[in-house]
N, C-alpha and C positions, 0 to 999 in steps of 0.2 A: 390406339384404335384396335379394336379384336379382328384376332387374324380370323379369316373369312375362312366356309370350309372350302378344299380344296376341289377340281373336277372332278378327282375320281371319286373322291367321299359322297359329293354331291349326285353322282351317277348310281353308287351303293345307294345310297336313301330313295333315290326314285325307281331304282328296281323292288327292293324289298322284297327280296328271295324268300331270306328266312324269318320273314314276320308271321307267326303260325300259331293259333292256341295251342295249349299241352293237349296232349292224348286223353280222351274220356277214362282211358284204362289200361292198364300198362298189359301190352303183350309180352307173354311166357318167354317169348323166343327172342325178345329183343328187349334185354333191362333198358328202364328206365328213368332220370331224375330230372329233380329239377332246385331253383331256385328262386322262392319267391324274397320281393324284395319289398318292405314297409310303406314306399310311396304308389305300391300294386303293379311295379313291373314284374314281369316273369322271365327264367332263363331256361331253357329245357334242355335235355338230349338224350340220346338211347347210344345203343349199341355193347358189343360182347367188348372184345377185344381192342376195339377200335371207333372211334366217333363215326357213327353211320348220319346221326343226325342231330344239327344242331338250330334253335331257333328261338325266340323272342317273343314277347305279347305284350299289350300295355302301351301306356302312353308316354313313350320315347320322345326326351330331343331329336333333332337331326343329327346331333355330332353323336349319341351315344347309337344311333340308328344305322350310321355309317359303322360307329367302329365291332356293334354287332354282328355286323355281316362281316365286315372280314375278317371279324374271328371266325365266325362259322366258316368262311370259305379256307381260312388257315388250317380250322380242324379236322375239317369232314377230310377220311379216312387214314387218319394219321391216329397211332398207337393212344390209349391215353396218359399214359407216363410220357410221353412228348406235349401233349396238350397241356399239362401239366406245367410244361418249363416255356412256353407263350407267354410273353410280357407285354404290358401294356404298351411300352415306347413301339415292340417288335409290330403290333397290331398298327398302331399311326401310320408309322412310318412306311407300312404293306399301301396306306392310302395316299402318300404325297405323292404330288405331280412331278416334284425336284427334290432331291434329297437336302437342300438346303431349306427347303420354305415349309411349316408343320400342316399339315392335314386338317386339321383341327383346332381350336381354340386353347389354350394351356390348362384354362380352369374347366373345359370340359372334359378334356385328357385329365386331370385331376380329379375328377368326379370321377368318372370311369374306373379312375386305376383304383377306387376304395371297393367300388359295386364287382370289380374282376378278385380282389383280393377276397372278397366275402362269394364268390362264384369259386374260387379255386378249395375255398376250405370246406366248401359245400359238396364239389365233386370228389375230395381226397376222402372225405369222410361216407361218400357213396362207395369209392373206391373200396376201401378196408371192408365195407360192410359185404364184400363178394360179390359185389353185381358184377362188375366185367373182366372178373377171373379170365385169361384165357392160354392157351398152352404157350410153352417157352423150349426153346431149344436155342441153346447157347451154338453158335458159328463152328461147324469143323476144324476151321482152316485159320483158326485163329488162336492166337496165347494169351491170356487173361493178366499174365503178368507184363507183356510187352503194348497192352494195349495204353493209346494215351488216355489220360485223368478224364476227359468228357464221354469218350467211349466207353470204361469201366462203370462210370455214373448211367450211361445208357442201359447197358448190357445188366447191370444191376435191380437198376428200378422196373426194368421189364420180369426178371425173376424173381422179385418179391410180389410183382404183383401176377403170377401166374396161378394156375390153378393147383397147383403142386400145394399151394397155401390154403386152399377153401376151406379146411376144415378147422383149422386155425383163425381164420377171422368169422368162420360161424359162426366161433363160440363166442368173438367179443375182441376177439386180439388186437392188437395195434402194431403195428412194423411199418418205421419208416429210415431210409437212409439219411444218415447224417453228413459221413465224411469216407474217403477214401486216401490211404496212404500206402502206395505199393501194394501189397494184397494184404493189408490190416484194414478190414473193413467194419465203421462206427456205426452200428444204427440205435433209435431210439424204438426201445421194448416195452407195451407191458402186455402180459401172457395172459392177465384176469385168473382164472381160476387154472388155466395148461400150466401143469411142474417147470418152474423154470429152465432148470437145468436139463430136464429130460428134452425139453422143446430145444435149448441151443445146440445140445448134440447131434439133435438129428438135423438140425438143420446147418449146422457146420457141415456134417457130413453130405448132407444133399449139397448144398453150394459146391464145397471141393468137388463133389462129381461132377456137377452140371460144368462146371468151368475148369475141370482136369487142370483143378491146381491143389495139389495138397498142402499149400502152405497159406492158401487162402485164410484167414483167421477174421472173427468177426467179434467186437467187442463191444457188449452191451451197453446203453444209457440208458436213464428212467424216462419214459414218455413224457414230453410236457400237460401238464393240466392243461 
């Protein structure tokens, strides 16, 4: 028998906050993308820094109807490199009644999680292209080498994607973090036409500054195709 949706899923679906066509035309002041999908659903959102707004159009199931709202409501004002690390189980499980009984059906949580996998590489690749550059300042009162493995992963992805880099993904760049080990940090690079070498230097040295650790060291991959 299919697990039925859940109350609160079922209370998302009959609100339907964020079921909203996309903007006729993107305002200057508030980038914005989106996501179309082959069967004519749509995923939108805007904002600088951080998810101002997130929302849906098209003709949804009820169980992907539900778990688009409580993305949107997971998102809205939260960083996008944290929106970013949002899972589809994390989204469910935002909707069950009891943490033992699932929110939703499996094979529509299996639907979902291919439509958010093609949603996330839609937004990383908005991301790079400079939309929501916004300022970074690494904590006072903090040490970049005592911090734990999820914290340096945070503190990180928020400074590659700060504005410190616009001019670098203007041109085409790709930078993304790969791995963290004590302050050896892996990302995947490619510079397009910016001097390799000339690009890691300066931005070894920005990092070590921003995170006053001079032994920060970062060491390059090739970007995946």
């Amino acid at each position: 028998m299919d697990t039925p949706l859940s109350q609160r899923a079922r209370a998302y679906v009959e609100a339907h906050t964020h079921s909203a066509a996309a903007p006729k035309g993107a305002d200057a002041s508030v980038p914005y993308g989106e996501r179309q999908y082959a069967d004519g659903g749509l995923v939108w959102w805007a904002g600088h820094g951080e998810c101002l707004n997130f929302c849906y159009s098209g003709d949804w199931d009820a169980a992907h109807v539900a778990l688009w709202e409580a993305a949107a409501h997971l998102m809205k004002g939260r960083p996008w490199a944290k929106c970013a690390e949002l899972t589809p189980r994390e989204i469910e499980f935002f909707l069950r009644d009891r943490n033992s009984a699932p929110a939703v059906p499996a094979l529509a949580l299996e639907a979902f999680g291919e439509r958010w996998r093609e949603l996330l590489e839609a937004l990383a690749a908005w991301t790079r292209a400079g939309r929501v550059l916004g300022a970074y300042r690494f904590p006072s009162d903090e040490s970049f080498a005592r911090l734990a493995l999820p914290d340096k992963i945070r503190e990180l992805k928020a400074f590659f994607l700060s504005e410190k880099l616009a001019p670098f993904f203007a041109r085409g760049g790709k930078l993304e973090l790969v791995d963290v080990d004590g302050t050896t940090v892996f990302i995947a690079l490619d510079t397009v036409d910016v001097p390799r070498g000339a690009f890691l230097d300066w931005l070894q040295m920005l990092a070590a500054e921003e995170f006053r650790e001079p032994s920060l060291n970062l060491v390059p991959e090739e970007f995946p195709s």
